[in-house]
C-alpha positions as CSV (number, residue, x, y, z in Angstrom):
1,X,33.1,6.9,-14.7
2,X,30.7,4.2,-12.8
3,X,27.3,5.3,-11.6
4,X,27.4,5.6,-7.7
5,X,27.0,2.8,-5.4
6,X,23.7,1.7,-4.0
7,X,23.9,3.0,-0.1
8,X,20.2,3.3,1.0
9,X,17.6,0.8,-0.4
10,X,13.5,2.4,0.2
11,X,10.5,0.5,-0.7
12,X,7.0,1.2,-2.0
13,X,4.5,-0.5,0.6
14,X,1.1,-1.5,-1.1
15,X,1.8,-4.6,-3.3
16,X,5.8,-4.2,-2.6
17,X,5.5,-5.5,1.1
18,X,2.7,-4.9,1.8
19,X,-0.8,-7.4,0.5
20,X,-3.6,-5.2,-0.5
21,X,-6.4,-7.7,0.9
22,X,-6.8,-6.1,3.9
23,X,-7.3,-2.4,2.4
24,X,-9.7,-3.3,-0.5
25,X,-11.3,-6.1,1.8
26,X,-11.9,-3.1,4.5
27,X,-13.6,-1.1,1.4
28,X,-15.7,-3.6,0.3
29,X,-17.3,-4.1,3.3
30,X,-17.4,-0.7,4.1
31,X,-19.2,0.2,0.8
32,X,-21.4,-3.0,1.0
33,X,-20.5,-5.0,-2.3
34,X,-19.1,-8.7,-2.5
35,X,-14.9,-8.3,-1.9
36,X,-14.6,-10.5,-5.4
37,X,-16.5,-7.8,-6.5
38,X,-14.2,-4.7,-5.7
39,X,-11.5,-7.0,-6.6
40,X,-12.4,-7.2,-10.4
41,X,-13.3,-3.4,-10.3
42,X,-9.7,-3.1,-9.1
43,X,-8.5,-5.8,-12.3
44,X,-10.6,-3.8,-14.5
45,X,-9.1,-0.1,-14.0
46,X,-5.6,-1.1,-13.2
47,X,-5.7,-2.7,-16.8
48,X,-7.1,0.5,-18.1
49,X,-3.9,2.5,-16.6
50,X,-6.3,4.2,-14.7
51,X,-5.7,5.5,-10.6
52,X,-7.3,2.3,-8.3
53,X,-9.4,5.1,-6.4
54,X,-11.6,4.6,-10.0
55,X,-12.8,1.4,-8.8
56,X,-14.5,3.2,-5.6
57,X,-16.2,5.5,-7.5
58,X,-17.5,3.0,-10.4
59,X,-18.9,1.4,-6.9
60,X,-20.4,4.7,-5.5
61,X,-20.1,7.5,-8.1
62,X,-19.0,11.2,-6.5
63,X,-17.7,9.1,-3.5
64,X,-15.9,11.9,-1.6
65,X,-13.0,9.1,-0.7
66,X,-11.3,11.2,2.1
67,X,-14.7,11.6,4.2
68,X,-15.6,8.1,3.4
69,X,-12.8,6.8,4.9
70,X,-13.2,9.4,8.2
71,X,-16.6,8.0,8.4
72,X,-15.4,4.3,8.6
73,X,-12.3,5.6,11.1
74,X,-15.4,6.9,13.3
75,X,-17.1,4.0,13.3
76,X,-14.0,1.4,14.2
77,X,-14.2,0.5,10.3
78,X,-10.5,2.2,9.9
79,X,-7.8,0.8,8.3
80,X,-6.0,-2.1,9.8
81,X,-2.3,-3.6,8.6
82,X,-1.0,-6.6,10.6
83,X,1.8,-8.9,10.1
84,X,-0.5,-11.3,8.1
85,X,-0.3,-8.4,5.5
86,X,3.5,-8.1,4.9
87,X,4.5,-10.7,2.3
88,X,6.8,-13.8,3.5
89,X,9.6,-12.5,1.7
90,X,9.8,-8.8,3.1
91,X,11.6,-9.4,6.8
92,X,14.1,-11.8,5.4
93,X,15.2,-9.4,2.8
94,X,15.3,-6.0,5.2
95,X,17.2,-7.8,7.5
96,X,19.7,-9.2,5.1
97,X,20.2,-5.7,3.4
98,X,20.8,-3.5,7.0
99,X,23.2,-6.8,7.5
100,X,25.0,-5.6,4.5
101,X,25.3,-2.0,5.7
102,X,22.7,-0.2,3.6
103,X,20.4,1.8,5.2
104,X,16.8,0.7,4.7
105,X,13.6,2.9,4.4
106,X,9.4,2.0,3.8
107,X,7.7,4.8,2.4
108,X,4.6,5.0,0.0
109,X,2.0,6.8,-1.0
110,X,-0.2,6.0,2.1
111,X,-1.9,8.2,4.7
112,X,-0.5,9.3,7.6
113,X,-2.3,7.2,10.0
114,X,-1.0,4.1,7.8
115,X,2.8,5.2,8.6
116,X,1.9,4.8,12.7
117,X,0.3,1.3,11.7
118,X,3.6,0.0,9.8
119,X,5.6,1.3,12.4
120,X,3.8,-1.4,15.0
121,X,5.3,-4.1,13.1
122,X,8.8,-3.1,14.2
123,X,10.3,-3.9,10.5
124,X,13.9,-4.1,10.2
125,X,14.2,-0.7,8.7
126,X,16.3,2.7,9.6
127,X,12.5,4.6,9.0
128,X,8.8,4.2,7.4
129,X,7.1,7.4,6.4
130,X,4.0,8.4,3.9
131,X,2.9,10.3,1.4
132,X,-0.1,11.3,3.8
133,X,2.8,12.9,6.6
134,X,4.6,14.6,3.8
135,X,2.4,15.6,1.5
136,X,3.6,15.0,-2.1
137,X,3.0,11.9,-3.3
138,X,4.0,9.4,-6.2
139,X,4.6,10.3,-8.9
140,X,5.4,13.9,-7.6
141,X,8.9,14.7,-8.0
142,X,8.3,16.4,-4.8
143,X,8.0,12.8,-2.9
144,X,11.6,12.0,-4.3
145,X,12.7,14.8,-2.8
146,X,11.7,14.3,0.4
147,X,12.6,10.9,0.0
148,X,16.1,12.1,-0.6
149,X,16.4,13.9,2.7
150,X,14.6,11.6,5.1
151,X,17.3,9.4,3.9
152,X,20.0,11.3,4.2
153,X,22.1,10.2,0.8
154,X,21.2,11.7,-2.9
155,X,18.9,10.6,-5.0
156,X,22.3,8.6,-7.0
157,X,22.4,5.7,-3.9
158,X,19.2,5.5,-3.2
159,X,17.0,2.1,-5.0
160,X,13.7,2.4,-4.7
161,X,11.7,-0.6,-4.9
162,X,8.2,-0.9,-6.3
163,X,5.5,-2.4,-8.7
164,X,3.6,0.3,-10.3
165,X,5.5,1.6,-13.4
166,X,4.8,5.4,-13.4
167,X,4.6,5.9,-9.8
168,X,7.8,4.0,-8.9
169,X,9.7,3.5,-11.7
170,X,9.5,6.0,-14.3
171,X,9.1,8.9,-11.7
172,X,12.1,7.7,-9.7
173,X,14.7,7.2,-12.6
174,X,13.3,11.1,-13.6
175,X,14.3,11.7,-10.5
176,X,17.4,10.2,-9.9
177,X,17.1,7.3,-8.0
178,X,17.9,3.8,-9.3
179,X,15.0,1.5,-9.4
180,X,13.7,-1.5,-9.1
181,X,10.5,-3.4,-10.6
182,X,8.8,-5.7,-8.8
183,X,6.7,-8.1,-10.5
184,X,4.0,-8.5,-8.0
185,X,0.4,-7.0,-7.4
186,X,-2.1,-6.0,-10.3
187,X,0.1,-3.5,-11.8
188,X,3.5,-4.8,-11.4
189,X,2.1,-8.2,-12.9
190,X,-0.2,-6.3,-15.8
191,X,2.4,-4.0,-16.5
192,X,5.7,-5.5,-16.3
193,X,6.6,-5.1,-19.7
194,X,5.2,-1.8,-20.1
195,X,8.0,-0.4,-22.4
196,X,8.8,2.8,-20.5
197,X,8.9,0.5,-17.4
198,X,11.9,-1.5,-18.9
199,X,13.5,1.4,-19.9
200,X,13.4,2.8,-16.7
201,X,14.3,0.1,-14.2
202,X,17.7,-0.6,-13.4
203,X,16.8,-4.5,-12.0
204,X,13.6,-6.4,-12.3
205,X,13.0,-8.8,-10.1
206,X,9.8,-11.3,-8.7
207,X,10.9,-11.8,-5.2
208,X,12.6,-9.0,-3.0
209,X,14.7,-11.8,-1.5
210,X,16.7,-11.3,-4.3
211,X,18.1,-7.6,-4.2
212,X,20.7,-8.3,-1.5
213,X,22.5,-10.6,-4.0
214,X,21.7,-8.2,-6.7
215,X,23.2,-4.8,-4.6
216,X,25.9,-7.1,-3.0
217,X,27.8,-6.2,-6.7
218,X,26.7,-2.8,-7.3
């Protein structure tokens, strides 16, 4: 017996449609250090396997993260996403996959006050939600459960797109859901041959403008 069709298709957001520029830009500045600066901190701990957040803390060690970034929301330093942020490739392929009658959902691990800022962009999706309105996050199997009834279908139709291997990949195929690599961002790029990461993902892909072809079949 064939494994269920693919009904509902849900996306990671940072570095799945979603440029991280802005957001380590907005800490750089924040935290005064050269942005090339905070990028290679990023480089560095992402190839260690190690949470991004590390990179803040090599930059200010005990940083409490959470007040830090209600500090910079008090002074009009807050987190900003825009359409410049989404990547080229991320309206065209929403759009073509509601045309083919899935349902279509954004959700990552985010805070809350990112979900009202993705919603402004109007994306041609069924819902956005994150991890910071919820509560569990990646790689949680909480999250995919959560994920599973904002949806609507079981976690058997749902694909869920993303680029970092443990959070998206091998924590969504533990929990059921099919999934899909995207080779894009510091850690879908650094670890897309991760061995669990292959083992886990139903489809790879480099461009999101091909999973309607891909789920057109399944």
């Amino acid at each position: 017996m064939g494994r269920a069709a693919v009904n509902a298709v849900v996306f990671d957001v940072g570095e799945t449609i979603m440029k991280d520029d802005t957001y380590w830009g907005g800490w750089a500045d924040w935290l005064g250090v050269p942005r090339h600066t905070l990028s290679a901190l990023v480089g560095d701990v992402t190839a260690r396997g190690l949470d991004n957040a590390e990179a803040l803390r090599v930059v200010k060690p005990g940083i409490d993260i959470e007040a830090e970034r209600a500090a910079r929301g008090a002074e009009g330093c807050g987190e900003s996403i825009s359409e410049s942020d989404l990547y080229d490739d991320v309206r065209p392929a929403l759009a073509a996959l509601r045309a083919a009658g899935k349902w279509v959902g954004v959700t990552g691990n985010q805070t809350a006050r990112a979900a009202q800022l993705l919603r402004k962009l109007n994306l041609p999706a069924d819902a956005v939600a994150t991890s910071g309105e919820w509560g569990p996050a990646k790689p949680d199997r909480a999250f995919f459960v959560r994920l599973c009834g904002w949806s609507g279908f079981p976690a058997q139709q749902i694909a869920y797109v993303g680029d970092h291997p443990a959070n998206d990949i091998v924590a969504g195929r533990a929990a059921g859901l099919r999934t899909v690599h995207i080779r894009r961002g510091p850690w879908g790029f650094r670890h897309a041959d991760d061995p669990d990461l292959c083992a886990a993902a139903d489809w790879r892909i480099r461009s999101l403008i091909e999973l309607p072809g891909i789920l057109a079949f399944d």
